[in-house]
Each structure stands twice: as structure tokens, then as C-alpha cells.
C-alpha positions as a LaTeX table, in Angstrom:
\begin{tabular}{lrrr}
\hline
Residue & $x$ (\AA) & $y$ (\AA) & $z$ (\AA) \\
\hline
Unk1 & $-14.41$ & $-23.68$ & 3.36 \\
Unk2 & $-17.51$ & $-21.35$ & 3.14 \\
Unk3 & $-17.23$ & $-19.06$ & 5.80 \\
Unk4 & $-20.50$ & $-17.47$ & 5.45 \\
Unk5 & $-22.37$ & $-21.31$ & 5.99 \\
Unk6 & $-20.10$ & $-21.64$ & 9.31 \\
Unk7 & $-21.51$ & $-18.38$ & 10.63 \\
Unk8 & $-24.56$ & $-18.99$ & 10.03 \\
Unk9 & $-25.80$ & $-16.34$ & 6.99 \\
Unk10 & $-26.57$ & $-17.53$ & 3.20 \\
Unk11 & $-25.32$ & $-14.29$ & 1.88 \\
Unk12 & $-22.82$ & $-11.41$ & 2.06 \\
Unk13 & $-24.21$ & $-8.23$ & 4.73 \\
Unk14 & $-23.13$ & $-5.71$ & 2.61 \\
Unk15 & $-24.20$ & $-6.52$ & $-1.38$ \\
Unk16 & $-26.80$ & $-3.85$ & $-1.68$ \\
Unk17 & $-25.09$ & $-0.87$ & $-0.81$ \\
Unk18 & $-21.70$ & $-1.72$ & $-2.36$ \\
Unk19 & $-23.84$ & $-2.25$ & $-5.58$ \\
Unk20 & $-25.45$ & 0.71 & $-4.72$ \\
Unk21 & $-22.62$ & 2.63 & $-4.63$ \\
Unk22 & $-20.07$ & 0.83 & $-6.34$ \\
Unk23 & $-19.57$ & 3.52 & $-9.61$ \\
Unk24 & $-18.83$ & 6.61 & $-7.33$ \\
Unk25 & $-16.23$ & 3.92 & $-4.60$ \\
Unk26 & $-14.92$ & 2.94 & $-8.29$ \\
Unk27 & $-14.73$ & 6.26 & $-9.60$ \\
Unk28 & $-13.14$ & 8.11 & $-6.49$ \\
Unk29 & $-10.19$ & 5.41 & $-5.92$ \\
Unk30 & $-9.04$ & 5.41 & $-9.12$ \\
Unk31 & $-8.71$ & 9.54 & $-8.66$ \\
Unk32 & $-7.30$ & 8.78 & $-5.47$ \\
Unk33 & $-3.86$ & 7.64 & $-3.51$ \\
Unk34 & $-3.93$ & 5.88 & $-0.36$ \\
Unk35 & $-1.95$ & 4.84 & 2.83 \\
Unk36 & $-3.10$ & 2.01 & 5.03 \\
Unk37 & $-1.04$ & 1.60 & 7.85 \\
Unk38 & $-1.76$ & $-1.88$ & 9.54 \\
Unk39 & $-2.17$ & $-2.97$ & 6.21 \\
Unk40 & $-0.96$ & $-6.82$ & 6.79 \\
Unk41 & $-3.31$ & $-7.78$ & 9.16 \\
Unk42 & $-6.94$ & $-9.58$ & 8.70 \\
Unk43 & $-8.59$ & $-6.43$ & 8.66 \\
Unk44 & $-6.04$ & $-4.43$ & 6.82 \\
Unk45 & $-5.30$ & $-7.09$ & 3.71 \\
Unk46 & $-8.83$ & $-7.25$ & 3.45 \\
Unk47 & $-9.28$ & $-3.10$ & 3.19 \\
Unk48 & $-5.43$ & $-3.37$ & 0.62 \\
Unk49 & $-7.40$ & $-5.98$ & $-1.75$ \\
Unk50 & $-10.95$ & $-3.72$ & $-2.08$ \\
Unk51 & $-8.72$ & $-0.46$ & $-2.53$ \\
Unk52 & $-6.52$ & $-2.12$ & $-4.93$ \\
Unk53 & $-8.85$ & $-4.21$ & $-7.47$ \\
Unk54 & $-10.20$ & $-0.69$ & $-7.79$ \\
Unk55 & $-6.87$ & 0.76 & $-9.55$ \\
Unk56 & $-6.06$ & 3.70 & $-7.51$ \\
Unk57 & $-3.03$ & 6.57 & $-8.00$ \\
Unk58 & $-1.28$ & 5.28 & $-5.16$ \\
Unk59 & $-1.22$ & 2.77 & $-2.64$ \\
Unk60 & 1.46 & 2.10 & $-0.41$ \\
Unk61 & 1.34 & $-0.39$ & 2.55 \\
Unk62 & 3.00 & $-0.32$ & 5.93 \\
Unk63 & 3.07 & $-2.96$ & 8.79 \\
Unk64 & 5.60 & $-3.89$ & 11.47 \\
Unk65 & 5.04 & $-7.55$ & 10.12 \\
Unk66 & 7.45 & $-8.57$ & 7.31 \\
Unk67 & 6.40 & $-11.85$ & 6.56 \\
Unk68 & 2.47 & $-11.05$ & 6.49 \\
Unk69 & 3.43 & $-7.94$ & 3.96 \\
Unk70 & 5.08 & $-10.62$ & 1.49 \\
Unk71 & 2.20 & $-13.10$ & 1.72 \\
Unk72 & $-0.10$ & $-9.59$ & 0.78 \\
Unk73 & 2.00 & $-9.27$ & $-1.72$ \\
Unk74 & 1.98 & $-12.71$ & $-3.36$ \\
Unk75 & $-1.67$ & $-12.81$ & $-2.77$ \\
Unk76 & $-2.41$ & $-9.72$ & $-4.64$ \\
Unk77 & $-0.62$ & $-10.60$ & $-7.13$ \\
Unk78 & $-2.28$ & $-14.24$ & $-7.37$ \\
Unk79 & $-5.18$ & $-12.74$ & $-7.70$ \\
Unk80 & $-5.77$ & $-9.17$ & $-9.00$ \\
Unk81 & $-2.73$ & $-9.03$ & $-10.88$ \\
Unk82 & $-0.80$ & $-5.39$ & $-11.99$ \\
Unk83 & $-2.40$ & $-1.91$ & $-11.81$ \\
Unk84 & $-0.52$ & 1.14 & $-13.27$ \\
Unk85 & $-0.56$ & 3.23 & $-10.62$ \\
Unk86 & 2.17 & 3.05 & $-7.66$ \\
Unk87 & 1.52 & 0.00 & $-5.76$ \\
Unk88 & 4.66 & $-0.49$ & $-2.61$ \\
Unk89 & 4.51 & $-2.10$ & 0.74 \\
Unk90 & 7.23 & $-0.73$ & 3.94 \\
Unk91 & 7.91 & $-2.90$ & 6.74 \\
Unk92 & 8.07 & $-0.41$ & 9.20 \\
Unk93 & 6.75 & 0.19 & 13.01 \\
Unk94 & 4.27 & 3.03 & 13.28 \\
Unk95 & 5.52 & 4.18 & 16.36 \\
Unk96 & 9.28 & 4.44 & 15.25 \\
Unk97 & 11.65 & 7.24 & 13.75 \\
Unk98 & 11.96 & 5.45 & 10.18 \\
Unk99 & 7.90 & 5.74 & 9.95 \\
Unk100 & 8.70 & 9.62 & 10.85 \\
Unk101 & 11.10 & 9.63 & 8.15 \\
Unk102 & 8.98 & 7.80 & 5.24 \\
Unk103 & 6.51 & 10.23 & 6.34 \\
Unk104 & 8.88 & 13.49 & 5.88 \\
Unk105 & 9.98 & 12.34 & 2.46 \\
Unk106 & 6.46 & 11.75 & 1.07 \\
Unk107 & 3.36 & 11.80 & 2.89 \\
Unk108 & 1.20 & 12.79 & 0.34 \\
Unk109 & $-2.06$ & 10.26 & 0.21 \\
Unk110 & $-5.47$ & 11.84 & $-0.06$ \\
Unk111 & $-6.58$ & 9.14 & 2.04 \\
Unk112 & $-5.10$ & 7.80 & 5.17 \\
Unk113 & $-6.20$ & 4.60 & 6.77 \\
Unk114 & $-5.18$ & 3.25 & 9.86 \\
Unk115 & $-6.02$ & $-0.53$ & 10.52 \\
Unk116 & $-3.32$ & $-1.30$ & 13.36 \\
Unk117 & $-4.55$ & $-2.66$ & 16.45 \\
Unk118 & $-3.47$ & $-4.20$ & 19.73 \\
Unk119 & $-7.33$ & $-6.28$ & 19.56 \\
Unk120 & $-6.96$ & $-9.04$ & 22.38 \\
Unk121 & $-8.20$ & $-8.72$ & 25.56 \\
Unk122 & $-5.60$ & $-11.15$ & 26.45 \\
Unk123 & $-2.85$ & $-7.87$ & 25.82 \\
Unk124 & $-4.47$ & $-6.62$ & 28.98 \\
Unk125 & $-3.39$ & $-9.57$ & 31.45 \\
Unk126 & 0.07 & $-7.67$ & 32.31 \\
Unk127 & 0.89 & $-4.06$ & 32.82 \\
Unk128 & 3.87 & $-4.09$ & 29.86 \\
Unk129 & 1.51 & $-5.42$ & 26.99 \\
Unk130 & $-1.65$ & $-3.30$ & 28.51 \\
Unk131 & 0.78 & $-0.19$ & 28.01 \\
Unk132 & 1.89 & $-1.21$ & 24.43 \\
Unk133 & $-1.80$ & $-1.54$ & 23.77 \\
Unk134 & $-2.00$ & 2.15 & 25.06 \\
Unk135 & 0.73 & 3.16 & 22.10 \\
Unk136 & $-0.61$ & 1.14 & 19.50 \\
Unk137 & $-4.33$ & 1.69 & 19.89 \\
Unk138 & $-4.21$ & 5.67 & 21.24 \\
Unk139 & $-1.16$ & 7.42 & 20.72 \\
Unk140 & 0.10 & 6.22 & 17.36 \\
Unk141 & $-3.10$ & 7.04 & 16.21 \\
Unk142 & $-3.21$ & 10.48 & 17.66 \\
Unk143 & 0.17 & 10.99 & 15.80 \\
Unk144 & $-0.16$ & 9.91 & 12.74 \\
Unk145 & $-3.22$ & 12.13 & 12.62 \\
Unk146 & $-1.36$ & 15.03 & 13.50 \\
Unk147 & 1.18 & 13.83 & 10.45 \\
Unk148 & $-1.79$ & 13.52 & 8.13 \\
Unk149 & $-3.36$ & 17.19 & 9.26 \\
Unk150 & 0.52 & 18.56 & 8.66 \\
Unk151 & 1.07 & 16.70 & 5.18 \\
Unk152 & $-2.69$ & 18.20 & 4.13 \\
Unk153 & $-4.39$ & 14.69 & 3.71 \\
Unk154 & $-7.69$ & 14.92 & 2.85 \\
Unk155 & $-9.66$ & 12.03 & 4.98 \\
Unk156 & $-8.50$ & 9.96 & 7.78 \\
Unk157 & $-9.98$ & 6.83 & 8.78 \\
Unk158 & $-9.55$ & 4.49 & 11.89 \\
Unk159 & $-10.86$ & 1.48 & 12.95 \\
Unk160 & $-12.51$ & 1.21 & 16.31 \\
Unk161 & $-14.89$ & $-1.86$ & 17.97 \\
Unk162 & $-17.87$ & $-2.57$ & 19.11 \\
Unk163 & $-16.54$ & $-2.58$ & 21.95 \\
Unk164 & $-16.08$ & 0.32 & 22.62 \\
Unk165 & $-19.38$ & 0.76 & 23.08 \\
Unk166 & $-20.10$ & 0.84 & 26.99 \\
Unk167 & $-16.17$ & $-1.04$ & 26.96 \\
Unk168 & $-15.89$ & $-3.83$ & 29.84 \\
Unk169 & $-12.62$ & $-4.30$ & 28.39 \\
Unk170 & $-9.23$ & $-2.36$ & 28.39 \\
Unk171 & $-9.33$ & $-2.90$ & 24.79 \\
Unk172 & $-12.39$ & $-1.54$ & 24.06 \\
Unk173 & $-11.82$ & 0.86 & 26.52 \\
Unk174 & $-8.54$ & 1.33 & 24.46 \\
Unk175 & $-10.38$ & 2.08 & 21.39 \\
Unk176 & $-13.44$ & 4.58 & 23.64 \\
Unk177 & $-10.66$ & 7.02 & 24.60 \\
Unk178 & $-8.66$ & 6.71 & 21.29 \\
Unk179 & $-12.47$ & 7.78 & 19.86 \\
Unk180 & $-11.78$ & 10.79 & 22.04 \\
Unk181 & $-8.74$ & 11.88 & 20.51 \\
Unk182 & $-10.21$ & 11.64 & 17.06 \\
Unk183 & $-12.79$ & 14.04 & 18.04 \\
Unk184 & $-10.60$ & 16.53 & 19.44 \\
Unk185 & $-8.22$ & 16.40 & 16.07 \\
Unk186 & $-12.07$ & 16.12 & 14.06 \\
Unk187 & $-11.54$ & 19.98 & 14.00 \\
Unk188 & $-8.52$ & 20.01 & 11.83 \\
Unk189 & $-9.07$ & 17.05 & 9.50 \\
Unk190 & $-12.39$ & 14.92 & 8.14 \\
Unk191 & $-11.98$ & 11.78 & 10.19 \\
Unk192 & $-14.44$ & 8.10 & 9.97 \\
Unk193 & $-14.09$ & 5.42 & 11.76 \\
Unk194 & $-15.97$ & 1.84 & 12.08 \\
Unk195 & $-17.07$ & $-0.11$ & 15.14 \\
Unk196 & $-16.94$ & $-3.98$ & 14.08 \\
Unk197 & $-18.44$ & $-6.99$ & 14.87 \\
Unk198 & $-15.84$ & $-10.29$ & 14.95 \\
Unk199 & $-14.12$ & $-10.97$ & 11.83 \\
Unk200 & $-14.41$ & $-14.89$ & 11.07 \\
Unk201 & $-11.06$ & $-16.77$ & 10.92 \\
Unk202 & $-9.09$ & $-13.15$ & 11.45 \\
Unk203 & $-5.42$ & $-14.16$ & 12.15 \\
Unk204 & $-5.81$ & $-15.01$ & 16.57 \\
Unk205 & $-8.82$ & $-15.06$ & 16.28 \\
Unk206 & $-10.53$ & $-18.30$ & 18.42 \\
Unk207 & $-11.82$ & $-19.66$ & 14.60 \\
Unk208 & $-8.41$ & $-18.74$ & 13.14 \\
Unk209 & $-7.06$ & $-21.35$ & 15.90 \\
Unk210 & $-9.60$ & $-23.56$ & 15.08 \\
Unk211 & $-7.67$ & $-24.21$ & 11.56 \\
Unk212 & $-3.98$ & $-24.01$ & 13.58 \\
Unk213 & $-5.73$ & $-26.96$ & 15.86 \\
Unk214 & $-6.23$ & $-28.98$ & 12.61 \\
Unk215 & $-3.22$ & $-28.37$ & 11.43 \\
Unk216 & $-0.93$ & $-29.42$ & 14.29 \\
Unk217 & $-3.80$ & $-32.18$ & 15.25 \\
Unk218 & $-4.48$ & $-30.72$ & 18.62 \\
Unk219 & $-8.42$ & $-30.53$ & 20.13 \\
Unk220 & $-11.16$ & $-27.91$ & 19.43 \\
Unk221 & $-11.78$ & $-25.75$ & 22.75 \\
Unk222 & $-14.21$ & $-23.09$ & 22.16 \\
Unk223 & $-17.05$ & $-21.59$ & 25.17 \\
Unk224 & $-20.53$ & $-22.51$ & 24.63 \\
Unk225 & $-21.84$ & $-19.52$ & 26.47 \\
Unk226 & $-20.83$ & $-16.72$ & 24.56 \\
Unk227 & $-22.72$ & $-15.71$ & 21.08 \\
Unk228 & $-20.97$ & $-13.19$ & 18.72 \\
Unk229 & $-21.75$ & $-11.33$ & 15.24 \\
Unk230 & $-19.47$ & $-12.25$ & 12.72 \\
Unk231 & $-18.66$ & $-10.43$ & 9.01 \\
Unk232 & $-16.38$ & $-11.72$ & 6.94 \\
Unk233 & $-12.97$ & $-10.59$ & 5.83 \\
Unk234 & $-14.05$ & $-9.46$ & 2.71 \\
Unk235 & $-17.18$ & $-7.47$ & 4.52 \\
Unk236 & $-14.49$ & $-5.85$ & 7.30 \\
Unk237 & $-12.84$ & $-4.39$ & 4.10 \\
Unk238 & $-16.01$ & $-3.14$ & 2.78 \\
Unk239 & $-17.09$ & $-1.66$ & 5.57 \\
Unk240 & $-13.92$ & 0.43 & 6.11 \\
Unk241 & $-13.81$ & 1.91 & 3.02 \\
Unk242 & $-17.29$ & 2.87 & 3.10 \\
Unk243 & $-16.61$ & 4.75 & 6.05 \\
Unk244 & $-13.28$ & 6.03 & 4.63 \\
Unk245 & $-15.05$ & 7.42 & 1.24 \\
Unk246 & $-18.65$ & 7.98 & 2.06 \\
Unk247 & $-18.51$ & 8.81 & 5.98 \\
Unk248 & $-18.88$ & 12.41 & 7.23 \\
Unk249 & $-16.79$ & 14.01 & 9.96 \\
Unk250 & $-17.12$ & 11.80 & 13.16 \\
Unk251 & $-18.82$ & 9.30 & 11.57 \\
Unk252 & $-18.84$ & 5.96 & 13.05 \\
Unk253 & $-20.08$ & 3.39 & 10.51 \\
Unk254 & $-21.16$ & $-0.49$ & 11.86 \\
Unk255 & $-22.88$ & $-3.08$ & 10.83 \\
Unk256 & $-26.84$ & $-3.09$ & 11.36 \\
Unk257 & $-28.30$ & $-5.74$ & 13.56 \\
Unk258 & $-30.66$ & $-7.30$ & 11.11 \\
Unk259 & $-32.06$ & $-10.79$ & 10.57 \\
Unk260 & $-28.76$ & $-11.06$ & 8.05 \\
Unk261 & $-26.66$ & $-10.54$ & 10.76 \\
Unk262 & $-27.06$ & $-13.82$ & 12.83 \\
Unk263 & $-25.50$ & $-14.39$ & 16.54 \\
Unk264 & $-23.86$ & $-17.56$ & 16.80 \\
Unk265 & $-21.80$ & $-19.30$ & 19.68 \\
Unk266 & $-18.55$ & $-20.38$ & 19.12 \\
Unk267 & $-19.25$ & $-23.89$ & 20.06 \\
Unk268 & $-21.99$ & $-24.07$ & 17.58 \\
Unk269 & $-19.34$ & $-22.48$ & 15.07 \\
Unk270 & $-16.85$ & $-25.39$ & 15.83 \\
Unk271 & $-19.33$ & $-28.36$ & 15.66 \\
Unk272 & $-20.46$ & $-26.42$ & 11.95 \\
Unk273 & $-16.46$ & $-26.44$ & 11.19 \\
Unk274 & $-15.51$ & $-29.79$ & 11.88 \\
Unk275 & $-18.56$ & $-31.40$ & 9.97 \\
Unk276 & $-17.39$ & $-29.37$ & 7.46 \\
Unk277 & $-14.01$ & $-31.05$ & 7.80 \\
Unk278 & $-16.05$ & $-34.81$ & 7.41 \\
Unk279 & $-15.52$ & $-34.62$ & 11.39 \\
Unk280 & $-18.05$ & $-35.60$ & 14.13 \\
Unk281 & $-17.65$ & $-33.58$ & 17.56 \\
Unk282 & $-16.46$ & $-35.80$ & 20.78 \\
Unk283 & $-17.32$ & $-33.40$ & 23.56 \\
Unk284 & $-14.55$ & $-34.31$ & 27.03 \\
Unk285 & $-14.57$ & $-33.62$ & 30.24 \\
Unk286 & $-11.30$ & $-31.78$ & 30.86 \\
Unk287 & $-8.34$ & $-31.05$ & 28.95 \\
Unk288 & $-6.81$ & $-34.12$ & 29.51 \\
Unk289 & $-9.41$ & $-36.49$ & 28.06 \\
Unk290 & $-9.15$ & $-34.04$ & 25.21 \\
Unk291 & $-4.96$ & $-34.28$ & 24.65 \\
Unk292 & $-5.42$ & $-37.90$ & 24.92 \\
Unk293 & $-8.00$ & $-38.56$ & 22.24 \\
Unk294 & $-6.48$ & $-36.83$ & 19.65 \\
Unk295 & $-4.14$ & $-39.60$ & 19.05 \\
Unk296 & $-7.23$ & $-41.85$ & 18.34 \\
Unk297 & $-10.54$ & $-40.30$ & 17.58 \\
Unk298 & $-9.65$ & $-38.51$ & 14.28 \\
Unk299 & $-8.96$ & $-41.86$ & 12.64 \\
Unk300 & $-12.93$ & $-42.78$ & 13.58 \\
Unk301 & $-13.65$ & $-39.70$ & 12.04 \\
Unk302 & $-14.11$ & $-38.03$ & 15.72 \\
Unk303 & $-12.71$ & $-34.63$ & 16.58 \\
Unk304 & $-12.03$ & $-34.10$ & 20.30 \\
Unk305 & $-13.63$ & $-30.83$ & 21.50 \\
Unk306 & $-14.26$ & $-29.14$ & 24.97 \\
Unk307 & $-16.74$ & $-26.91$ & 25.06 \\
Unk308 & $-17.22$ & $-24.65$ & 28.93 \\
Unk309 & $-18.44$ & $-21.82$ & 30.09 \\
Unk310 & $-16.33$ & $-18.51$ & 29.76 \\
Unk311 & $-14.74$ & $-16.73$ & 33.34 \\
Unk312 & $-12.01$ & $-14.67$ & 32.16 \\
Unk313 & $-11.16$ & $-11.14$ & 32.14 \\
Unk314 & $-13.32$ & $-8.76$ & 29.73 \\
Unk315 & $-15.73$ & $-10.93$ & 27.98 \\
Unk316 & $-19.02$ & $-8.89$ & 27.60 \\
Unk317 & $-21.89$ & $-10.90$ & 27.95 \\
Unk318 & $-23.53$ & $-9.17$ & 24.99 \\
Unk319 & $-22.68$ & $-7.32$ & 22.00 \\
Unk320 & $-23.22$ & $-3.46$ & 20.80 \\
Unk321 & $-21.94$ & $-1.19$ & 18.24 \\
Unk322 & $-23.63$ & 1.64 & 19.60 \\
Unk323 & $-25.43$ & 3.21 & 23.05 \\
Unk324 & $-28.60$ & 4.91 & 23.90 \\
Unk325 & $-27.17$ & 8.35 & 24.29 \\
Unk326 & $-25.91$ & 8.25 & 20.14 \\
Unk327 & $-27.14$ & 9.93 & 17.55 \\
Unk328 & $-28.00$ & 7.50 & 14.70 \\
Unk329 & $-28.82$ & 7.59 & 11.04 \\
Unk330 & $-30.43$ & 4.40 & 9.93 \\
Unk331 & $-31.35$ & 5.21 & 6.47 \\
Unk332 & $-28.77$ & 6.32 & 4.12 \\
Unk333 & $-27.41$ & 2.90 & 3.93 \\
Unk334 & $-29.59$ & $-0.29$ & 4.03 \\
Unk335 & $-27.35$ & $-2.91$ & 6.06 \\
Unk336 & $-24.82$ & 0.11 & 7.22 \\
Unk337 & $-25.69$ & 2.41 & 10.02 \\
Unk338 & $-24.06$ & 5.84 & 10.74 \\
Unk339 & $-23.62$ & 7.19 & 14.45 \\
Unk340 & $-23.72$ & 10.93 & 14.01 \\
Unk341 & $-21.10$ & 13.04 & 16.61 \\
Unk342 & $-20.39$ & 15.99 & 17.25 \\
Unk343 & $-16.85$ & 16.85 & 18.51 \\
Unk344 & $-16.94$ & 16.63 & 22.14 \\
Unk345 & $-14.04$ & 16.26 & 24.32 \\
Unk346 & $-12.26$ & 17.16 & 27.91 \\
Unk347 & $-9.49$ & 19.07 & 26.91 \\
Unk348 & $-8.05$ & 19.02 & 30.23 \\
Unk349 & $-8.95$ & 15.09 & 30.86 \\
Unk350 & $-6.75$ & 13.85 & 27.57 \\
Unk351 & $-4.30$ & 16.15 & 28.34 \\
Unk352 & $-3.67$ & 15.09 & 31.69 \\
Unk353 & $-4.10$ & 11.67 & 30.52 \\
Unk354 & $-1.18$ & 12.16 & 27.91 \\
Unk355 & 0.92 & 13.50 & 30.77 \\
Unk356 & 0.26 & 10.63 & 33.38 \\
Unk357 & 0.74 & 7.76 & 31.00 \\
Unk358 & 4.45 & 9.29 & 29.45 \\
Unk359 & 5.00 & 10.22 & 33.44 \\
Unk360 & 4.94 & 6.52 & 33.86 \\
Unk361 & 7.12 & 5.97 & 30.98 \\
Unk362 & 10.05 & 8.05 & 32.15 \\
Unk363 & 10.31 & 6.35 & 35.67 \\
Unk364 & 10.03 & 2.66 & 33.90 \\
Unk365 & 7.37 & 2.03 & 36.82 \\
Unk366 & 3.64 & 1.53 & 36.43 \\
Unk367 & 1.35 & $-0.98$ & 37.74 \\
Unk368 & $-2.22$ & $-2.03$ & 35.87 \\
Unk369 & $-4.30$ & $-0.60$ & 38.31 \\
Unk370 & $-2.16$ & 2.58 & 37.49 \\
Unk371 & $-3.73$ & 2.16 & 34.05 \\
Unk372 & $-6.92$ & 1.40 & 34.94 \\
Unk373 & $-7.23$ & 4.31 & 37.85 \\
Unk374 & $-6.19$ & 6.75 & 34.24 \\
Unk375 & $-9.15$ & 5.22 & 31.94 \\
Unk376 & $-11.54$ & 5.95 & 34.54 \\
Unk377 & $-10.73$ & 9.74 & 34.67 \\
Unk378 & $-12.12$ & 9.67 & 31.33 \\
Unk379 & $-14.81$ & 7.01 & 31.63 \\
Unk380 & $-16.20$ & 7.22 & 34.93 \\
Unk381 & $-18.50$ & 4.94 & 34.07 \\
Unk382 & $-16.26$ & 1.89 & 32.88 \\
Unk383 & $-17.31$ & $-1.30$ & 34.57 \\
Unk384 & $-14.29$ & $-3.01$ & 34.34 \\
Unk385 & $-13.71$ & $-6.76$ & 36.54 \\
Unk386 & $-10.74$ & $-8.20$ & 36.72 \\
Unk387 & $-11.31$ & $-11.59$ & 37.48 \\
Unk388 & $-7.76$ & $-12.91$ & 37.64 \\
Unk389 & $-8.24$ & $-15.37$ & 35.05 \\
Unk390 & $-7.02$ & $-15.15$ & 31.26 \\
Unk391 & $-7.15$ & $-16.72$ & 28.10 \\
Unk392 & $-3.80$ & $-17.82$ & 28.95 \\
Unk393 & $-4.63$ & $-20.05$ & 31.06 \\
Unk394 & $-6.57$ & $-22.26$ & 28.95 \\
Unk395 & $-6.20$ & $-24.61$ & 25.95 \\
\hline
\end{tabular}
């Protein structure tokens, strides 16, 4: 299936300056060894795959998934093949004592890359995930930056989100404060990151469940009121390592909003998809005129879809990857701008944010507005509505 016709765009975003740049990238991963943690995800496989068809020193894999490491694996192998240099994969859990341990008995990459995320908003809906997204997205982070400064690595990169950017979200709000922490450790080690638009057909993603819906012959839901950018897997692994190679201290690479970067609703992506599919779209009333008429339309060549509007919790009406009060550079790169920081931080505000969160830890006792009362000690300014409705809830 061409993902590029579904979203919209005839072409890849990011052709000129990876051609543009593609003999130095080449040149310095091959001289290079490399850690991505996270590797197993969307995002990650995609970075693994443009790090390893370049043959570097070293690359070794971790993710807390076992069965997405071995489908990496096979993949790779499918379709890049061998390289000489040392290529393993470890299924281990950032945020565990073995990880500690692998680190202690090697830990030396030149490059660390950190692709692990907790990226739904639907994480948020109860205190317990909401505080694993805290770990995964903030702390881990923090400490396997600290590992990286100890063990000498030369560059660390992160991945971050759009939004982040003025973050309606606790998941972008999530990513805003873990932002803070990499400038505070910016001091000690070079650190990039990248602020993303949606990946098409990541794994949860609403157009990943598009293809589990054909699969398991179930209908298409999708809202027809929200419009997102969209890059490709293999442009999300682009994109991070530019930013990992070519990015300065604090540098926060993202896509530039250009006429090759197209918004598109997810309803218009679906009705795209299933004519793809030889499919015509049979827009129901409810969910229940949809679960019935997937036992009959598809043999008419009719796909049962409900489209609505979206009223659940941290869905931003629009999309950024920056705000007015950034510094931007807008012409190094032609389809990949820079935001430019320099390291500021509270000192006080993360450290008493550190203490309140593990305080909450050790008596086994927090609530979400617990959480939320925390993230606005350090964004004062974070407009976040619950609405008491989640993705959950829905088809």
C-alpha cells in the first residue's frame, strides 16, 4: 500500500537534504557505534534500519518488547542483509537493574539514542498508567543520560513531540518537562532531540488499527474533525538521525510546514485506504449499524465506517512543532527546521518535582490531579481539560 498517496503527498519530505548530506551521515556511521534504546518500536525500527544499511562499528538494540526485537531482526535481515561490524539486540526494560548492568559491563557507544515512549494520550485516563508514562517518558530518560555523561558518550539524542509544544496533553506535557531535564544535563553532554508530526500506520496508531480492522473484519471508525501532519516511517528515522548527527546542543529538529507537508483528516485518510483496498465507504449512524454490516457489506464491496466528531481528553485542535517565544533557524536545512535553545531551567522546580513524584511512590498513594497539580509547577501555563471521556470508550 503506498503510504505516501494515503496521506496525501507525491513524494518523500526529506529527499533533498538526506541527498544533501548523505556522504558525511554515510561517512560518520560507519566511524561510529550506536545504542538505540526503544529500538523495536515504529519509530525506533525505522531509526535501527537507516543506522544500519549505513554499516556502522556497533549497533546494539534494546526494547522491553521481545517479540517486536525478533521481527527487527528478521526484517533486517530480509532486507539489508550482514554488516561486519557488531550488530546485537537485548530484550531488556530501561528502567530495570539488568539495563544497569548491560550498561556497567559495556556502555561504550559514541552515540546514544533514545526512542522509548509512553505516546498515547489514552496512558493518561488513570493515575497508574499516567505515572508509568512519568518513568518512561521523564525519568528513564534523565537516567540514562546521566549513564551516557558517566560512560563518556559523545551525543545523546531523544525524541520529543509536537506536542509538546504549548502541550494540552499529559503526554505532551510528558515530553515539555522531560525537554527540561535535557537542558539541565545539556551542560554535561551534546544532546538533540526531534519534535514529530504523526507517523502513518505506527504500531497503535488510529491508521495502524485501520489494517487490524481489516484483518479481523471489524468497521473503520476514525473522527472527521481532526486534521494531522503525517511523515512516514522511513522519514521519522531520517529525521532522528539528522538530529542525532548534524544537531547542535539543544537542538530540536522538526519537520517544516511546507506545501509538501499536507494536513489531512483521518476520515479522509480512511475513505483513501479502503478504495485502496477495492472498498467503497458505507458511512452508519452508530456503532451498532456499523457491527452489524460488517457481516454483509464487504461482500458488495462496501466497508462499514463511522466517522464523528472528536470529545475526548487531550486532542489539540491544531498542530505545532514549535511556539512564538523559540528561537528558529530555517535555513540550514531545506524541509528540516532547527529550534535554537539555550539551557534554561528551574533548578529548584525539577528538583522538587523529582522529590514529589518518588514521595508519591513510597506511600503507593497518588491521585491524577496529584499529577497534574506537579506539571503545573513547571508549566503554569498548561491548559489542560479533562473531559471525562477517553479513547476507551469508543470503537
Amino acid at each position: 500500500m503506498n503510504i505516501l498517496k494515503l496521506i496525501g503527498r507525491e513524494k518523500q519530505l526529506f529527499n533533498e537534504d538526506m541527498k544533501n548530506y548523505e556522504l558525511k551521515l554515510a561517512d560518520t556511521v560507519a566511524k561510529s557505534s550506536f545504542l538505540v534504546i526503544g529500538g523495536a518500536g515504529s519509530i525506533g525500527q525505522a531509526v535501527v534500519k537507516e543506522i544500519f544499511k549505513r554499516s556502522p562499528k556497533k549497533l546494539h538494540v534494546v526494547d522491553i518488547s521481545e517479540n517486536n526485537m525478533v521481527e527487527l531482526v528478521r526484517d533486517i535481515r530480509s532486507s539489508f542483509g550482514y554488516i561486519d561490524g557488531d550488530f546485537k539486540t537485548f530484550a531488556l526494560d530501561v528502567g530495570s537493574i539488568e539495563y544497569d548492568a548491560f550498561i556497567q559491563a559495556d556502555g561504550k557507544y559514541d552515540y546514544v539514542l533514545n526512542l522509548s515512549a509512553l505516546k498515547h494520550v489514552r496512558s493518561e485516563e488513570d493515575p497508574f498508567t499516567l505515572m508509568r508514562m512519568i518513568d518512561v517518558n521523564i525519568f528513564n530518560t534523565d537516567k540514562t543520560i546521566a549513564q551516557s555523561i558517566q560512560k563518556r558518550v559523545k551525543k545523546y539524542f531523544c525524541v520529543s513531540t509536537d506536542k509538546a509544544a504549548n502541550p494540552v496533553n499529559m503526554m505532551g506535557a510528558s515530553k515539555r518537562i522531560m525537554e527540561m531535564f535535557l537542558m539541565r544535563r545539556s551542560k554535561y553532554i551534546k544532546i538533540s532531540t526531534a519534535r514529530f508530526a504523526n507517523v502513518a500506520f505506527s504500531d497503535g496508531s488510529l491508521l495502524h488499527g485501520f489494517n487490524k480492522r481489516i484483518e479481523k473484519k471489524q468497521p473503520i471508525v476514525a473522527p472527521n474533525d481532526v486534521k494531522r501532519y503525517f511523515v512516514t516511517p522511513e522519514e521519522s528515522g531520517e529525521l532522528c538521525l539528522m538530529s542525532c548527527i548534524f544537531g547542535e546542543n539543544r537542538d530540536i529538529f522538526f519537520p517544516k510546514l511546507s506545501e509538501a507537508l499536507h494536513l489531512i483528516s483521518f476520515s479522509d485518510i480512511a475513505v483513501k485506504y479502503l478504495k485502496e483496498l477495492g472498498y467503497e465507504p458505507y458511512i452508519c449512524k452508530d456503532e451498532e449499524e456499523a457491527r452489524t454490516l460488517i457481516h454483509t457489506l464487504p461482500h458488495a464491496k462496501m466497508w462499514p465506517c463511522l466517522f464523528t466528531s472528536s470529545d475526548t481528553t487531550g486532542e489539540k485542535d491544531f498542530e505545532e512543532f514549535f511556539t512564538e517565544n523559540e528561537t528558529l533557524d530555517m535555513e540550514k536545512f531545506k524541509n528540516l527546521g532547527v529550534i535554537k535553545n539555550e539551557p534554561l531551567y528551574d533548578e529548584l522546580n525539577l528538583n522538587s518535582f523529582s522529590s514529589n513524584i518518588n514521595l508519591f511512590k513510597q506511600k503507593l498513594s497518588w491521585s491524577k490531579e496529584d499529577i497534574v497539580n506537579e506539571f503545573l509547577k513547571l508549566i503554569p501555563d498548561f491548559n489542560y481539560k479533562d473531559t471525562g471521556k477517553y479513547l476507551d470508550s469508543k470503537m
